[in-house]
N, C-alpha and C positions, 0 to 999 in steps of 0.2 A: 545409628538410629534406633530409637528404643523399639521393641515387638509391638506393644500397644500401636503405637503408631503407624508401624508395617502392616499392620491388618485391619486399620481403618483403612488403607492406603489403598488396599489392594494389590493380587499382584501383576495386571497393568501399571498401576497407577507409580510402583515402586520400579517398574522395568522403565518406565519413561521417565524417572531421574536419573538412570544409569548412563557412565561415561561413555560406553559401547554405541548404545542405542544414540549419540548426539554426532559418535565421532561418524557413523553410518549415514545418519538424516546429511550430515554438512560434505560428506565425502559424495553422496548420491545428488547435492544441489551443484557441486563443484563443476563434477566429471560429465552429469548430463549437460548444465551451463555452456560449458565448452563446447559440446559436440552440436548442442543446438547452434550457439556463434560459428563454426562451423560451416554448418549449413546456410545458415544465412549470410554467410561469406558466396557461396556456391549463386544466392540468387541474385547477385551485382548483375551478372549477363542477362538477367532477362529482364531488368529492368530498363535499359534500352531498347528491347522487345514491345513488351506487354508490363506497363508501368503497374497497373491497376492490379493485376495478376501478380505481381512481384509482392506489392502492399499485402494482398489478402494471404499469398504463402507466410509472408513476414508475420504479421499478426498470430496466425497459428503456431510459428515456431515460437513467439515473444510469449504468447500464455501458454505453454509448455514449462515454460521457466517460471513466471509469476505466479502461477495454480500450485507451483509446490510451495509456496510462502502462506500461499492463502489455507492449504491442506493443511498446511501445521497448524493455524489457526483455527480453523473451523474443525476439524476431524482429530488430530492429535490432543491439542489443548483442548476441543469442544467447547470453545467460547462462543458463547448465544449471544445474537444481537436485534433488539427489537427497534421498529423504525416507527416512527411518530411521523406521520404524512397524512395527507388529506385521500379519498379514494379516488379523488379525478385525478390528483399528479401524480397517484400510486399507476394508473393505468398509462401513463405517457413514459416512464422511467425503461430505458434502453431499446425504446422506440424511436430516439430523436440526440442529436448533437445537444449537450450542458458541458456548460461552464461550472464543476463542481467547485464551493468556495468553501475551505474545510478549519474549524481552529485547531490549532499548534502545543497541544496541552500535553499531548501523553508519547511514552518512547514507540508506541506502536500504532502511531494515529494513521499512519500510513498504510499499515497494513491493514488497517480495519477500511478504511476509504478502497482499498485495493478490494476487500473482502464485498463491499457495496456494491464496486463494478461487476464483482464475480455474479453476485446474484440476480442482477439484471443482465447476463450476459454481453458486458464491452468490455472487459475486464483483457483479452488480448490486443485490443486497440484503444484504452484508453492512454491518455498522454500527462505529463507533466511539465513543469519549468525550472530545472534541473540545472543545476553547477556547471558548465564546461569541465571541469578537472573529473565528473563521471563518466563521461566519454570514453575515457581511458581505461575506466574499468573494466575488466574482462568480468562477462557471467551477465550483471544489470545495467553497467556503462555501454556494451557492446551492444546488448538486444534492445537499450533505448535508441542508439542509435541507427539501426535498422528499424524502426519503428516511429521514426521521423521525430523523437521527442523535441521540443525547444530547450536548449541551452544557453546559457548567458553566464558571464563574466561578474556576474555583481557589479560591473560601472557602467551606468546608465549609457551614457556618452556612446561607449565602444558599443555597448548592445542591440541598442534601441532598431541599429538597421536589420541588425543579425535577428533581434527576434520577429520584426515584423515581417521578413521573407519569410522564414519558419513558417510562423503564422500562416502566410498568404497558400505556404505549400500543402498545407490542410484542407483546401477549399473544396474542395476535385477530390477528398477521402473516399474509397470504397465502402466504406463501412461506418456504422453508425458509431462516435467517438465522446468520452467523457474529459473533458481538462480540468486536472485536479488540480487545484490554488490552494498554497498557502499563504495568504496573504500578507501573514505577519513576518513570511522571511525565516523565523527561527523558534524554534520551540521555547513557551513560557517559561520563565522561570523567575522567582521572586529578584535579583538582581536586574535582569533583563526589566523585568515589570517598572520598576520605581528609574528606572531609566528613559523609559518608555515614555513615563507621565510627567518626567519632568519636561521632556518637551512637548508633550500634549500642552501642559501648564503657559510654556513659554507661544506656542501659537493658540493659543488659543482656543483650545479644542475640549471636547467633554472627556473626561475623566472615563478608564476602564477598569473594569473592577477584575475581570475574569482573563482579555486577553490582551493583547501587546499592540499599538496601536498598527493600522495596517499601511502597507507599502502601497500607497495609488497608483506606480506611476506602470509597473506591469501589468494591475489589472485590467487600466484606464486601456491602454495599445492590445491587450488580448480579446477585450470587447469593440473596441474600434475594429478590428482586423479579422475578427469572425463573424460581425451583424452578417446576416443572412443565409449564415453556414449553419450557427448553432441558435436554437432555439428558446433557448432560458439559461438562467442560472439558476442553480440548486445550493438556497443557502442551507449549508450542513452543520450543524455544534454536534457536537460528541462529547458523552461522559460514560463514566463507569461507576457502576453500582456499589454501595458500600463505601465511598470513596476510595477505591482501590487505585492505585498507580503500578499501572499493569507494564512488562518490560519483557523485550525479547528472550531472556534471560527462561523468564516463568513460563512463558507460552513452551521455550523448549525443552520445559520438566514438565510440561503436562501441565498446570492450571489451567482450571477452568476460570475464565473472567465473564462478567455479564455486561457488553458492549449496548448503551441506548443513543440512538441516533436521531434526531431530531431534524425533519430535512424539509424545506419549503421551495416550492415551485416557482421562478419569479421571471413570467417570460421577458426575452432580452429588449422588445420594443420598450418596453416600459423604461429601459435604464436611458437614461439623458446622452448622446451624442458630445456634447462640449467636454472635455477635459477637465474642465475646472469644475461642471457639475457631477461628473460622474467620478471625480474622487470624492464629495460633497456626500453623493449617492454611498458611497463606499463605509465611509465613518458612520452616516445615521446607520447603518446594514449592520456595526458590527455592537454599534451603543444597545439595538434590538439581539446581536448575540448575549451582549451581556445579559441581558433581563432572561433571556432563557436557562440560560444560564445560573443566574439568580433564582429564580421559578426552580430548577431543578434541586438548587444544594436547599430549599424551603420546604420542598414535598415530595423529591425524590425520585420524580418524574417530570417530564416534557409535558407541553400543554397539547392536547388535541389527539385523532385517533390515535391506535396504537395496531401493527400488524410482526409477523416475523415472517420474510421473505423465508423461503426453503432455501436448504442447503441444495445445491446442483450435485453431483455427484463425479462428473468430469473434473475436476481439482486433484478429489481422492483416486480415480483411475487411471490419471497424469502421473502419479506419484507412483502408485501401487507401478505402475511399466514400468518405470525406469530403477524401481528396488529392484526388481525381476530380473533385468536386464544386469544391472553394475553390481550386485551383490552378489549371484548367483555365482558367477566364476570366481567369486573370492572363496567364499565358501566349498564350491570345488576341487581349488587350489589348497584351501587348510585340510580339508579330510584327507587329500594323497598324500599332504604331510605328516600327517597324522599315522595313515597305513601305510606308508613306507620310508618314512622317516625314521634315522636314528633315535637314538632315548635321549639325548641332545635338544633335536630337533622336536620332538615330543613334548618334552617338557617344558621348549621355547614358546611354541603355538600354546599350550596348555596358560602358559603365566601370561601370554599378553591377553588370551581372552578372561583370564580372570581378573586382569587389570581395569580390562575395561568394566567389570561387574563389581569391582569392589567396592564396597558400601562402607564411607569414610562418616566416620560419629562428627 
C-alpha cells in the first residue's frame, strides 16, 4: 500500500484492514456463538416450567450474538443510516409488533434491517423466515432456533402447515417483536431481474424497474396468521449513497457506508383479508417501492422527513465483553510464550503475529 495512502488512512483505519484484527473479530463471533448456544441449550428445562421466562432469557442470549454483527456495522465500519419516516410512526417504532417488509438489493441489506431493530430496541426478538437447512447452523442457525424464528422448505405444499403453527406460536410473545420479510425470496440481481419480468409479462402484471417481483403466498399466511398480534407493516426500501454496493467484505475493513432507509407505517387493518387481494395489496406496495426508489436514483434522497436514530451503545459493550473475555487469555498465553519460551518458540509467536499484520501491496 503506497504511504500517501496509509496516512490518509489512518492508523485505525490501516489496523482495521489488517489480517490479525479480522481473524480476532471472526474468532471472538465464533467462540462466544457457541457458549451463548450453550446456554440456551441449558434453558430447554425451564421452558416446561416458565415458558414466557425461558423466551425473555432466550431473547437476551440471541442479541448477545446479533449486537456483535450490528457492532461491526455501526461502531467498527461507522456506517450512518438516516431514516425518512413521518414523526407520528417515528413515535410508535419498537413500541408495537410489525411486519418489516424489506427490498433484497444489497449483500448487507440484512444487517442493516438488523441495525433498524437495534435502534429501536427489538433487535433480540426480532424474527425472520429462514431456510430450514439454517437450523443446522451452529452460532445464527442454533440462536434462531431458540428464538422461535419460522422456517420453511421453499415448497409451499410441505410448509404452509409448518409455518402457520410457527406463526400461531408467536401469539402469546413476551416481548414486543419485528418480522423481517424479504419478499422477493432472493437478492436482486440483473439476471434474476429479466427473469422475474418475464413472467410478470406472462401474468400479467406491472413491470419492476428496481426489484424482483414478490412472493405472495408467505406474506399473504404471515398477515393472516398475525392480524391481532401485530400492529402494521413497515414498508422499508433501502439504498446507499453514492451508489455504493456495500458487502460484508468492506464493513469488515472498516468502511464507512451511508445507509438511507425509507420506512412507512401501514397499519395491518387496512391490508384486505382475502388471499387473492392481499397479494393484489402486495404488487401495488412494491410498484410504490419502485417509484421510491426511482425518486431516489433522480434526487438522491427519499421523499419526506428525514431523522438519524442514535446509536444504542449496548451492541458495542456486547462486544467490547466478550473481547475481554476470549482474547485476554490468548494474549496471556503468548506473552509466557514469549518470556519463557525457546528462541524457537520466540520466533514462532513473533512470525505469526507478523503475519497477521503484514501489509500485502
Amino acid at each position: 500500500m503506497a504511504p500517501h495512502i496509509k496516512t490518509k488512512m489512518g492508523v485505525l483505519g490501516i489496523l482495521k484492514t489488517q489480517l490479525l484484527c479480522h481473524l480476532i473479530i471472526c474468532y471472538v463471533f465464533l467462540v462466544s456463538g457457541i457458549l451463548i448456544n450453550l446456554l440456551q441449550l441449558c434453558t430447554l428445562p425451564l421452558w416446561a416450567i416458565n415458558k414466557q421466562l425461558a423466551r425473555k432469557i432466550n431473547c437476551r442470549l440471541g442479541y448477545s450474538i446479533a449486537s456483535q454483527l450490528v457492532a461491526l456495522l455501526e461502531w467498527w465500519s461507522g456506517t450512518a443510516c438516516t431514516l425518512y419516516t413521518d414523526p407520528e410512526s417515528y413515535q410508535l417504532y419498537g413500541k408495537e409488533n410489525a411486519i418489516v417488509v424489506l427490498n433484497h438489493n444489497f449483500e448487507i441489506d440484512f444487517l442493516t434491517g438488523w441495525t433498524f431493530c437495534e435502534r429501536f430496541g427489538v433487535l433480540g426478538s426480532s424474527k425472520v423466515l429462514a431456510k430450514k437447512e439454517l437450523s443446522f447452523v451452529p452460532v445464527i442457525g442454533w440462536m434462531w432456533y431458540f428464538l422461535e424464528i419460522v422456517f420453511c422448505k421453499r415448497k409451499w405444499e410441505e410448509d404452509r402447515k409448518t409455518v402457520v403453527q410457527s406463526l400461531q406460536n408467536l401469539r402469546d410473545y413476551p416481548e414486543n417483536f419485528w418480522f423481517l420479510l424479504h419478499c422477493e425470496g432472493t437478492r436482486f440481481t440483473e439476471k434474476k431481474h429479466k427473469i422475474s419480468m418475464e413472467v410478470a409479462e406472462k401474468k400479467g402484471l406491472p413491470k419492476l424497474k428496481y426489484h424482483l417481483l414478490p412472493r405472495t403466498k408467505g406474506f399473504c399466511v404471515t398477515v393472516e396468521n398475525l392480524r391481532g398480534t401485530v400492529a402494521a407493516v413497515y414498508d422499508s426500501t433501502l439504498n446507499f449513497r453514492n451508489n455504493e454496493m456495500p458487502t460484508l467484505l468492506g464493513v469488515l475493513n472498516g468502511k464507512k457506508y451511508h445507509a438511507d432507509l425509507y420506512v412507512r407505517r401501514i397499519p395491518l387493518h387496512s391490508i384486505p383479508e382475502d388471499e387473492s387481494e392481499c397479494a393484489q395489496w402486495l404488487h401495488k406496495l412494491y410498484q410504490e417501492k419502485d417509484e421510491f426508489q426511482e425518486h431516489y436514483r433522480q434526487n438522491g434522497c427519499f421523499p419526506g422527513p428525514v431523522t438519524s436514530p442514535p446509536r444504542r451503545p449496548w451492541s458495542l459493550l456486547n462486544w467490547l465483553f466478550w473481547v475481554c473475555v476470549l482474547v485476554y487469555p490468548i494474549c496471556m498465553f503468548l506473552l509466557q510464550m514469549l518470556l519463557s519460551g525457546s528462541t524457537v518458540t520466540v520466533l514462532f509467536t513473533l512470525l505469526f503475529c507478523l503475519a497477521g499484520i503484514w501489509d500485502v501491496d
